[in-house]
N, C-alpha and C positions, 0 to 999 in steps of 0.2 A: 907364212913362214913358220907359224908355229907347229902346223902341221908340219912340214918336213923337219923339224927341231925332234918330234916323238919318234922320230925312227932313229933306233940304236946307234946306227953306223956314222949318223950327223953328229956335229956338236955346232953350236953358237961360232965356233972359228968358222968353220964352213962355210956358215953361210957367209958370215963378214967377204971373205975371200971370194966366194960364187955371186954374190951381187953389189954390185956396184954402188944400186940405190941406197942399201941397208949399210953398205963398210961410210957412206959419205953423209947418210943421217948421223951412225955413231961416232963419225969425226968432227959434225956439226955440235952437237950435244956437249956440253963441256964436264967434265966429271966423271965418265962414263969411263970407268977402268977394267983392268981384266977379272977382276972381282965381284964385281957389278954384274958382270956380264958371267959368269959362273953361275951366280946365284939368280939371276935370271931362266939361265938353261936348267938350270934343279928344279925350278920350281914350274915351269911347260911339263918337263921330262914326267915330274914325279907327282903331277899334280890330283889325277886321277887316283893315287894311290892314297892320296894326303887327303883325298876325300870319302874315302871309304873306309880310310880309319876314326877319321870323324865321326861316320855314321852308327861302324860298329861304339865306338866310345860312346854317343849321345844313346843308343839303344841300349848300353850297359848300366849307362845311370837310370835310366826310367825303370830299369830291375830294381835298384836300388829302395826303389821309392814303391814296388809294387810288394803291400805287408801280407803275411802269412798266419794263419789262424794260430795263437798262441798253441791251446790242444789239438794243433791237426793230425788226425787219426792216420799218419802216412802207410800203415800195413793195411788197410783197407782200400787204398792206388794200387790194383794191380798191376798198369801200365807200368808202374815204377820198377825199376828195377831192384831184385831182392835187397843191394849192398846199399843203393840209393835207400830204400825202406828204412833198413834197421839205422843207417847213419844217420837219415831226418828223423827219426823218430829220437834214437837217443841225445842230438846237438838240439833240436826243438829250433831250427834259424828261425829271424821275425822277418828277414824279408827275403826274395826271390834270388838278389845280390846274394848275400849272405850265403844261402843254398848253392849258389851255383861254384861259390870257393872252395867248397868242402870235397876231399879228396874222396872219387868214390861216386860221386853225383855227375854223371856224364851231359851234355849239353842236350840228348834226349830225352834224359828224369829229367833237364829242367823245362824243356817244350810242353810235357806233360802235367808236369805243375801249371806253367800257364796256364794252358786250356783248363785245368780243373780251375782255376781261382773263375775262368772265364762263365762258369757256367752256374 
């Protein structure tokens, strides 16, 4: 069910209506309102999406937490892009988080900061 639930054109009414087994469990179940069942269909529908925002948020905080050399010499990263350079060089961020807010520092300068802290 729940796969047919992921296709656009379904909603949770659907199927209530298309199977008989499903409309007479939800009529057995005491509680189970149109709200219930909304928020049921939201969270099949949207669940893939709810977990990839997860993933990006839990890889954002471990930026957070990854620290940057107080004096790092960033004009000597060529990888880095020229605006990325002079802007980490004059804000000095301590961590990768930090870096990657700064208006100017593209999600490239900061892939390449990784790999330098990596190495």
């Amino acid at each position: 069910m729940s796969n047919l639930l992921l296709r656009p054109q379904l909603g949770i009414r659907d199927l209530l209506n298309g199977s008989i087994k499903f409309n007479k469990f939800q009529q057995e179940i005491k509680g189970i309102n149109d709200e219930i069942l909304e928020e049921a269909e939201i969270q099949v529908k949207y669940q893939g999406y709810i977990d990839k925002e997860q993933e990006l948020a839990d890889k954002l905080s471990k930026l957070e937490h990854m620290n940057l050399d107080p004096g790092m010499e960033y004009h000597k990263i060529h990888s880095l892009s020229l605006e990325a350079r002079e802007k980490l060089s004059r804000i000095q961020p301590r961590t990768i988080g930090q870096a990657s807010r700064i208006s100017g520092v593209s999600p490239a300068d900061i892939s390449v900061l990784i790999v330098y802290l990596g190495r």
